[in-house]
C-alpha positions as CSV (number, residue, x, y, z in Angstrom):
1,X,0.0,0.0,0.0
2,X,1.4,3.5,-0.9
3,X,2.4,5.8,2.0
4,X,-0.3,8.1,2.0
5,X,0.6,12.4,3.2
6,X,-0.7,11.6,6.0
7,X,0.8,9.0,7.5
8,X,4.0,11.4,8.0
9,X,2.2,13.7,9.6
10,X,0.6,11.3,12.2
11,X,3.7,9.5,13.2
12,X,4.8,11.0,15.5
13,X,1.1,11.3,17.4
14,X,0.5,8.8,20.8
15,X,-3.5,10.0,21.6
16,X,-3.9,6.6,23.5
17,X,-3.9,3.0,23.3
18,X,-3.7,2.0,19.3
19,X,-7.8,2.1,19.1
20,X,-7.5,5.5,19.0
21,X,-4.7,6.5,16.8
22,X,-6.1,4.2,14.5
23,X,-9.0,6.1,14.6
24,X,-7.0,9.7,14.6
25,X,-5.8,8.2,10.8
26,X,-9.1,7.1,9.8
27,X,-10.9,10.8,10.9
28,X,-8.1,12.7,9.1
29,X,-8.2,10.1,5.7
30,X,-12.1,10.9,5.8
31,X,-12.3,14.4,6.6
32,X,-9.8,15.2,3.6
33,X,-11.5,13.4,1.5
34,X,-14.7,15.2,2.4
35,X,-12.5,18.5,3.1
36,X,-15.2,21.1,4.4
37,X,-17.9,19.4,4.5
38,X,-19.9,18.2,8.4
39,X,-18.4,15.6,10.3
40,X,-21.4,13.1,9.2
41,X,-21.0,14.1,5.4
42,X,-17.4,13.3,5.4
43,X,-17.5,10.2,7.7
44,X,-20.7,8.9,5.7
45,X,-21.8,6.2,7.7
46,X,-23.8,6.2,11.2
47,X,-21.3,3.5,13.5
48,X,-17.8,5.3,12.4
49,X,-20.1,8.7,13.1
50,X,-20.9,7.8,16.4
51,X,-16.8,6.6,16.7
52,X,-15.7,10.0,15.7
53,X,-18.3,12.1,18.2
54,X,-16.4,9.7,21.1
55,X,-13.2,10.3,20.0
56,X,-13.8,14.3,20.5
57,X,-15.5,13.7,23.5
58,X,-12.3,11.5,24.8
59,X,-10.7,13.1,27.8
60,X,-7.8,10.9,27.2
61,X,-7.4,12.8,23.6
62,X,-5.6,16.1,23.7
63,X,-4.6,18.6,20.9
64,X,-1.0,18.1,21.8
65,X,-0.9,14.8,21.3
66,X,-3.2,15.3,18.0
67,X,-0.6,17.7,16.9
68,X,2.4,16.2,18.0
69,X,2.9,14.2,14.9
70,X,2.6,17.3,13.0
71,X,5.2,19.3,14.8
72,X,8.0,16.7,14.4
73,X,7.0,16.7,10.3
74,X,7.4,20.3,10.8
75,X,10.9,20.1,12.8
76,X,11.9,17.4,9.7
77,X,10.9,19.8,7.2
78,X,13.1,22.7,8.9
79,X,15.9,20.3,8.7
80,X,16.0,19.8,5.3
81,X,16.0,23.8,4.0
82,X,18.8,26.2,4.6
83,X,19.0,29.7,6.0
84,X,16.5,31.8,7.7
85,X,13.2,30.5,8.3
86,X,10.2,32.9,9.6
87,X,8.1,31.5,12.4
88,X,4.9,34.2,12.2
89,X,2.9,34.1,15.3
90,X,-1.2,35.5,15.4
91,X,-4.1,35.1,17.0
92,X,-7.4,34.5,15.5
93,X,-10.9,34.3,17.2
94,X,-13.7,31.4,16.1
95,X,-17.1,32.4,17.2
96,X,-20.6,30.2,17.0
97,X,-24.3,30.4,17.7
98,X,-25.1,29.3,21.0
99,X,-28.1,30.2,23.1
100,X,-25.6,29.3,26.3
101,X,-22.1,30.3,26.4
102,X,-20.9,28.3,29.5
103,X,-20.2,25.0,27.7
104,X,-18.1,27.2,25.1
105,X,-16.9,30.5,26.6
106,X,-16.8,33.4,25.5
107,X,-14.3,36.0,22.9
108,X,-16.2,39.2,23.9
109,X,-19.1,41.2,24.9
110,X,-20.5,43.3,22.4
111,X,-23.2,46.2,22.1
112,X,-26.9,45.3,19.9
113,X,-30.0,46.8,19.8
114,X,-30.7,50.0,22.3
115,X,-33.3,49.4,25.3
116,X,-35.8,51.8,25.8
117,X,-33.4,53.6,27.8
118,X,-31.2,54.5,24.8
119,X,-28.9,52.0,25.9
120,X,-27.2,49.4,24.2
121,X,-27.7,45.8,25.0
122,X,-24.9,43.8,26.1
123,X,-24.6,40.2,24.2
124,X,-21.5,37.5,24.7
125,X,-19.8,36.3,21.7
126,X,-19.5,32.0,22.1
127,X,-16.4,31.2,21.0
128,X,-12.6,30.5,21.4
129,X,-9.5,32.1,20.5
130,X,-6.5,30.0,19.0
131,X,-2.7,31.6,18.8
132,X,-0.8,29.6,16.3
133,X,2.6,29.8,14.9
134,X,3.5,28.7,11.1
135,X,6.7,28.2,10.1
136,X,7.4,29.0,6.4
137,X,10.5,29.9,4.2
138,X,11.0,33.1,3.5
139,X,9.9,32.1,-0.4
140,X,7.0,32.2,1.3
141,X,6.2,28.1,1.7
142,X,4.5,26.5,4.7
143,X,6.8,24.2,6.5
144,X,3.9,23.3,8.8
145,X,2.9,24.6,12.4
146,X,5.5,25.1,15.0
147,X,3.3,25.6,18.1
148,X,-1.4,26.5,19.0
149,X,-2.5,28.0,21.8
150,X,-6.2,27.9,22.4
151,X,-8.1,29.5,25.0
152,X,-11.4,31.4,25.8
153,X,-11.8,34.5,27.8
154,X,-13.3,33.1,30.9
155,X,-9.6,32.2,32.1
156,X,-9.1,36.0,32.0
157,X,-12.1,37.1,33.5
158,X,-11.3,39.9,35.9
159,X,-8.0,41.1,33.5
160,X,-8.9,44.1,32.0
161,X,-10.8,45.6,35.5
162,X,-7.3,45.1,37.3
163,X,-5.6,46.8,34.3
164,X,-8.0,49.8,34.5
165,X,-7.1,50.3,38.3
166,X,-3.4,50.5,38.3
167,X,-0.9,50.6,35.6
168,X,-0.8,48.2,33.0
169,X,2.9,47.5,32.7
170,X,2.2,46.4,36.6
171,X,-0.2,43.5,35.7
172,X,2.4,40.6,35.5
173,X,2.9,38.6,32.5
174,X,2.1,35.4,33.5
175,X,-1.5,36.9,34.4
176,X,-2.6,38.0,31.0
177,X,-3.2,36.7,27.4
178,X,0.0,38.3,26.0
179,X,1.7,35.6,28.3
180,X,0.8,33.2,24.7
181,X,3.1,35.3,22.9
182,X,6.2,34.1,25.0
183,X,4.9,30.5,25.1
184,X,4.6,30.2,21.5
185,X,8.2,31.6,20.7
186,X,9.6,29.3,23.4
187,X,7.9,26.3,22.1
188,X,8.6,26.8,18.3
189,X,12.1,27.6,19.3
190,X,13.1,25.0,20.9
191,X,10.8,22.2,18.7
192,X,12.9,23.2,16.0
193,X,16.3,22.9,18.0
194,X,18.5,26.1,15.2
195,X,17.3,29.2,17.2
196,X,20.2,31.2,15.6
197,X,17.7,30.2,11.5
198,X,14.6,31.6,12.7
199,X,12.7,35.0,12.8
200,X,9.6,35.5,14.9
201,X,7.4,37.5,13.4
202,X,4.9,39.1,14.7
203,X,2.6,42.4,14.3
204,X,1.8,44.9,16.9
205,X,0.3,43.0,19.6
206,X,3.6,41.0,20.0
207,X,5.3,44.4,20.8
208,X,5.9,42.9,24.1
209,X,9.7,43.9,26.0
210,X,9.3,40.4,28.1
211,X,9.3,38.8,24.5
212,X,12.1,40.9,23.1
213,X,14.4,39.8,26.6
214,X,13.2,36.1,26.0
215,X,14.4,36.1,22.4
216,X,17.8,37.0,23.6
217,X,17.9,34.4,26.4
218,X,16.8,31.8,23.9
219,X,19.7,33.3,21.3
220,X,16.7,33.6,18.5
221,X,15.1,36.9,16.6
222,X,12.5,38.7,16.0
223,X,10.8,40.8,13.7
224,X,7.7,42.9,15.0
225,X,5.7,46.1,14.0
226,X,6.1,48.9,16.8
227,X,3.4,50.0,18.8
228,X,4.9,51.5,21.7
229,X,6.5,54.5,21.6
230,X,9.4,53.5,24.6
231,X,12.6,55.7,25.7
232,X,15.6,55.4,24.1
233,X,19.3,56.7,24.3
234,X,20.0,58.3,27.5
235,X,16.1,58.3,28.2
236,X,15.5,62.0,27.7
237,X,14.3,60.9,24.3
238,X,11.7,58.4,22.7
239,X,12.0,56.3,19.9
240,X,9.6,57.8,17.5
241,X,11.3,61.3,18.3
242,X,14.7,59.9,17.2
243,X,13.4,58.4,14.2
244,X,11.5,61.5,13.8
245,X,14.9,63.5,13.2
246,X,16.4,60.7,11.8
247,X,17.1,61.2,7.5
248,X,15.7,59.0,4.7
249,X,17.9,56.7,3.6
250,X,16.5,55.2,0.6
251,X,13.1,54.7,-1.5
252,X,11.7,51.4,-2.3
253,X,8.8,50.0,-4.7
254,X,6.2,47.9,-3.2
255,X,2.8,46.4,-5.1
256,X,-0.5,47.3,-3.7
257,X,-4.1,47.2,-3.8
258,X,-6.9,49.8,-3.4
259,X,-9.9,49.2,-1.5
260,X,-11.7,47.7,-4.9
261,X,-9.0,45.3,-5.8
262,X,-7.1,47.2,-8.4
263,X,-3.4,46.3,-8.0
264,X,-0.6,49.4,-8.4
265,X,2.3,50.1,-7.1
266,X,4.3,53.0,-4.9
267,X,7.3,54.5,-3.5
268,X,7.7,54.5,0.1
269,X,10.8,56.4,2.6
270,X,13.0,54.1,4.4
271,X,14.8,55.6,7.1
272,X,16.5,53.1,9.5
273,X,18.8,53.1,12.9
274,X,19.9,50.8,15.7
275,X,19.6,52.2,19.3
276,X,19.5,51.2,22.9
277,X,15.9,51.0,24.1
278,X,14.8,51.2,27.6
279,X,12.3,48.9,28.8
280,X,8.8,50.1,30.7
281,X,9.6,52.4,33.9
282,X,8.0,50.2,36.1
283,X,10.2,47.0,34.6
284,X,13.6,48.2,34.6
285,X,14.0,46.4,37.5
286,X,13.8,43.1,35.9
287,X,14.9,43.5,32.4
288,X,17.9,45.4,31.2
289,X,18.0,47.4,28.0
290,X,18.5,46.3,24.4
291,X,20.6,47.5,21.5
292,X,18.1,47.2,18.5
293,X,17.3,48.1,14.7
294,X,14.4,50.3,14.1
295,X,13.2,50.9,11.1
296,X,10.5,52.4,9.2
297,X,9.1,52.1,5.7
298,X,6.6,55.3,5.3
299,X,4.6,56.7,1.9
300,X,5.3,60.1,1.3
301,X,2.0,61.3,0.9
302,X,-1.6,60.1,1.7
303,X,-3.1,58.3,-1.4
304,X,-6.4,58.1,-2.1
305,X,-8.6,55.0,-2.3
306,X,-6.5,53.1,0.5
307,X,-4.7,53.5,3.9
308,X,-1.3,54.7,3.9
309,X,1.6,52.4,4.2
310,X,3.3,53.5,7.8
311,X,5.0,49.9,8.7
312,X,7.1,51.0,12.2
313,X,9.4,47.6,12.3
314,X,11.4,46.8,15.3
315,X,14.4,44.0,15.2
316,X,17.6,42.6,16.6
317,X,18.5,41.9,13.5
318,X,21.3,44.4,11.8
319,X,19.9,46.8,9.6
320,X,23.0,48.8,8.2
321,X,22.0,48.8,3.9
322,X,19.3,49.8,1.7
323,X,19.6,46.1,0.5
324,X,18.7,44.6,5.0
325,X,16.1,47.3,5.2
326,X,14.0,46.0,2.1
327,X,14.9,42.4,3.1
328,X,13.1,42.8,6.3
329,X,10.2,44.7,4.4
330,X,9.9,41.3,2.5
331,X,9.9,39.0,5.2
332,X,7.4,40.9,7.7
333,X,4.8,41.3,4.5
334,X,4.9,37.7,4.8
335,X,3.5,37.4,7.6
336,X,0.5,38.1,6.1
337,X,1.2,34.2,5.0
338,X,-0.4,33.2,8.6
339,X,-3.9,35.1,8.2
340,X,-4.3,33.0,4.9
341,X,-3.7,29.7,7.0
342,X,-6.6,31.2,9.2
343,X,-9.2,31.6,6.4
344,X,-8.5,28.4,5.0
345,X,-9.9,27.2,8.4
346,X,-12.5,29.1,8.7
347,X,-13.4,29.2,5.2
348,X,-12.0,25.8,3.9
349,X,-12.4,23.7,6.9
350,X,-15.4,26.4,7.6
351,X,-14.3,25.4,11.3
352,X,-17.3,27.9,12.6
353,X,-20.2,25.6,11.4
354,X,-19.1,22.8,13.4
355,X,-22.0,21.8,15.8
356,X,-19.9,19.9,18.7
357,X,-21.7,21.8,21.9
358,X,-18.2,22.1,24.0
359,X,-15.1,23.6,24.0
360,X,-12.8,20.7,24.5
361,X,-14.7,19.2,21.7
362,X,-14.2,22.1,19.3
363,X,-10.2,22.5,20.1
364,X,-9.8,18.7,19.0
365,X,-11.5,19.1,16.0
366,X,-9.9,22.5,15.3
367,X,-6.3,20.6,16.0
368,X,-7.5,18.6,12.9
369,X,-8.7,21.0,10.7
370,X,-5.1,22.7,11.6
371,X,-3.2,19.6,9.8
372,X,-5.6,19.8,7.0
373,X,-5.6,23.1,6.5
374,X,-1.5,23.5,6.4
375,X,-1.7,21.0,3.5
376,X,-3.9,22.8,1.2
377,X,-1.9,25.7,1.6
378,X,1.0,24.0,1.6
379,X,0.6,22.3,-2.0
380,X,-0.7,26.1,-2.9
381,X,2.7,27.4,-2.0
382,X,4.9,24.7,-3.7
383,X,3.4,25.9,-7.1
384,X,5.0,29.3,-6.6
385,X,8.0,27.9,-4.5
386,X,9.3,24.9,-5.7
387,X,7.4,24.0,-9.2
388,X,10.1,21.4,-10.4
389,X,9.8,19.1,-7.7
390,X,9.2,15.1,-8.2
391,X,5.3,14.6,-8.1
392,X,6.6,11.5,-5.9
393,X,6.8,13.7,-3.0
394,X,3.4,14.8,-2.9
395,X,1.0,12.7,-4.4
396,X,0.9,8.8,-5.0
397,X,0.8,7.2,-8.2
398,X,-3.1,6.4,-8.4
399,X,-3.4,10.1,-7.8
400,X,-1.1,11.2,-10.5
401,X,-2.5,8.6,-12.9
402,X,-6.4,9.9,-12.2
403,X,-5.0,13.7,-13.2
404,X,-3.4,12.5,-16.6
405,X,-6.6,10.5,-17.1
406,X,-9.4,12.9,-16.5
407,X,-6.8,16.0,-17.7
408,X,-4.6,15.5,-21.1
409,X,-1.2,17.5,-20.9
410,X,-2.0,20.8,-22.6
411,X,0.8,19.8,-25.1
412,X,0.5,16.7,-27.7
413,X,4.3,16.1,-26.8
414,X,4.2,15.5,-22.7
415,X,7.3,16.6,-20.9
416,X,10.6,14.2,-20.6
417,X,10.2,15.2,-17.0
418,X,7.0,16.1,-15.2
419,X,7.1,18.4,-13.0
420,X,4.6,18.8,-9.3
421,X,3.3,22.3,-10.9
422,X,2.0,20.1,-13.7
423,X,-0.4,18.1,-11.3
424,X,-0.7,21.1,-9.1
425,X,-2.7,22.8,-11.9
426,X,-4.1,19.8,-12.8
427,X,-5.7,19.9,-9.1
428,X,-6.1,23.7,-9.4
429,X,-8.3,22.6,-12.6
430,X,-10.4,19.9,-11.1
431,X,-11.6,23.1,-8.3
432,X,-12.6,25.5,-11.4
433,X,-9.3,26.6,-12.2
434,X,-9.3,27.7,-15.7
435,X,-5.4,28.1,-16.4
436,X,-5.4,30.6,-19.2
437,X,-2.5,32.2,-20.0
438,X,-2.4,35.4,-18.1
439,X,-4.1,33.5,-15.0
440,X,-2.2,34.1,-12.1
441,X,-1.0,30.6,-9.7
442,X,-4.3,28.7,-8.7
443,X,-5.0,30.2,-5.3
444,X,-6.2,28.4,-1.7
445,X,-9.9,28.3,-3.1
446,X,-9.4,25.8,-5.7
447,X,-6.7,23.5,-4.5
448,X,-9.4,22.2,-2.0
449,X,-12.2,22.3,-4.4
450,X,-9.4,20.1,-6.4
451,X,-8.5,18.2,-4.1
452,X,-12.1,17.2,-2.6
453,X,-13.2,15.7,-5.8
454,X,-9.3,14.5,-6.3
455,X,-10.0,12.5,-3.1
456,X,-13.6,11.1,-3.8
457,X,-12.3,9.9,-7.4
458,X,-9.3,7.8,-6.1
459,X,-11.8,6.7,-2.9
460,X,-14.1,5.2,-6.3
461,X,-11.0,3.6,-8.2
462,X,-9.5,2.0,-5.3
463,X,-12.9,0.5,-4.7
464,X,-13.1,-0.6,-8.6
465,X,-9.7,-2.2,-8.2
466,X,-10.2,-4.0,-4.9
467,X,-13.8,-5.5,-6.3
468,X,-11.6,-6.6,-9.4
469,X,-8.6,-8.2,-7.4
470,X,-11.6,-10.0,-5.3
């Protein structure tokens, strides 16, 4: 029997006795091949229905264990590429329609119709919040997870009171949600064992000094959009009035979009320097200072039809050229890469339609949708990345012989050598891809369309084959 993608991935994964990894293989093998679709859809009959509601409801099955086998496929996968790898760390919030929220928990409280009184009514949002960390080259291809946090705002409850009554540098760490910023890079660091390869990146809310002081005790980096304006120098000075004063060292071309779509491009200012930064007044007491690279990439003038682009990037990464400064522009607008992992869930997956009534439930089905998810995109990204790979490394050979079946080479003369992008857009195809010329890469969308039907065909020709062999 061929090694199926999966069975990599699940290696590594010890949920329980061997009853239930065998049946961790069997959900995954049916839930791809029924990729979005409801649990009883994709599992098709009533008994191994029944088998799949248990295993969620298992309180010997964790989302550690069901990602385990992922994370060492992940740490492999590092292994095998060379130089700088970004780990990009968000958070994302999953929310669903229940009439209770105590099973679930809660994301946050939010304002609906006014009372007679003029004032709003207060509703809770059901739902959890998951922080996950993707590793990916700086090419831009998913290497696979590196670390998920998930949570709900109960565990919090109280947080935001104490921070409007005293200071909120005071509030320790360990006591808020920013404290899954620092477990993440901690846990993707040392899973993949080369702290000195990888760059955390991150966006504003990871603008955190504990995580810039644990970076350097773990001898990793980071790369993270500035939101706090801290002291610098000799302290009679911030940062953003240094920069302010601070000369433009360069101009650099980036593509964008307006807010209907149309792509363009413009010029933005970079102006770049490395400083000592002082850490929150009331934490100098427990973290020193730090010698890094600011730098900022800034449009000249407001355009019209769009925000304008004021990225504030902090690192401890040198930044002394024109040539660093747009390599770091590069590899934080990849972390954009992350929020696409997040709509495959919710939108490929579609994660937020699942009816299991309890939180535990929810996170071990989301830990599944996670390894699904990361291979869609993953197969997405190795189009664009790495086109001239063996199609032995991704799919088997029923799969490859269905694609040349059901979709001729678009030349009469096949290639000596075929190529994965071949079968890739072959995939692309069987989700609506059309493949003109001028067609950019197939996107997200239609690799899982592609691969759904992909999945159901060579489910119907391995039966054909086995009532033949019989």
């Amino acid at each position: 029997m061929e090694e199926r993608w999966f069975d990599e991935e699940l290696s590594g994964c010890r949920v329980g006795d061997g009853r239930l990894d065998r049946r961790l293989y069997q959900l995954v093998e049916r839930m791809d091949a029924g990729f979005g679709e409801t649990i009883p859809l994709a599992i098709q009959d009533w008994a191994s229905t029944k088998a799949a509601y248990r295993f969620f409801s298992n309180e010997r099955v964790s989302e550690e264990e069901i990602l385990r086998g992922h994370f060492e496929a992940t740490r492999l996968r590092f292994a095998a590429t060379d130089g700088p790898i970004l780990v990009l760390h968000d958070t994302t919030e999953f929310t669903w329609k229940r009439s209770r929220s105590e099973a679930l928990g809660f994301t946050t409280k939010v304002g609906g119709r006014k009372d007679k009184g003029g004032r709003p009514r207060m509703h809770t949002v059901c739902g959890l919040l998951m922080h996950s960390s993707l590793a990916t080259t700086t090419e831009g291809l998913p290497l696979g997870m590196t670390a998920a946090k998930f949570w709900s705002r109960k565990k919090f409850k109280g947080t935001n009171a104490l921070k409007r009554k005293i200071n909120p540098t005071r509030v320790p760490i360990e006591g808020k949600e920013s404290m899954r910023w620092l477990d993440n890079l901690r846990q993707s660091t040392e899973l993949l064992g080369d702290p000195a390869r990888c760059v955390h990146v991150c966006d504003r809310e990871g603008d955190i000094w504990e995580l810039f002081c644990l970076a350097e005790e773990l001898d990793t980096h980071f790369l993270i959009r500035r939101c706090s304006d801290r002291f610098a120098g000799d302290g009679s000075l911030t940062v953003e009035s240094i920069m302010a004063g601070e000369k433009v060292r360069g101009l650099h071309s980036v593509a964008v979009r307006d807010d209907n779509g149309k792509l363009g491009s413009t010029q933005v200012e970079l102006s770049y320097r490395r400083m000592t930064i002082l850490p929150p007044i009331a934490k100098r007491k427990c973290y020193p200072s730090l010698t890094l690279a600011v730098l900022h990439a800034r449009e000249p003038e407001e355009p019209v039809g769009r925000p304008r682009i004021n990225w504030k990037l902090i690192t401890d990464l040198p930044v002394e050229s024109h040539a660093d400064a747009v390599g770091k522009l590069h590899w934080y607008a990849m972390r954009w890469k992350i929020e696409v992992f997040h709509k495959i869930l919710k939108s490929g997956c579609r994660a937020e339609q699942a009816r299991l009534r309890t939180a535990e439930r929810l996170v071990r089905l989301l830990a599944v949708f996670c390894i699904l998810s990361w291979r869609v995109f993953w197969l997405t990204m190795l189009n664009r990345a790495k086109p001239d790979l063996e199609p032995a490394l991704v799919l088997t050979g029923l799969e490859t012989k269905i694609l040349d079946r059901l979709i001729p080479d678009p030349t009469t003369d096949p290639p000596a050598r075929r190529a994965i992008s071949l079968y890739l857009i072959k995939i692309a195809r069987l989700g609506g891809y059309l493949a003109r010329t001028k067609d950019p890469p197939p996107g997200n969308i239609v690799m899982w369309r592609g691969l759904s039907r992909l999945n159901g065909i060579a489910l119907g020709a391995t039966l054909q084959i086995d009532d033949v062999g019989n």
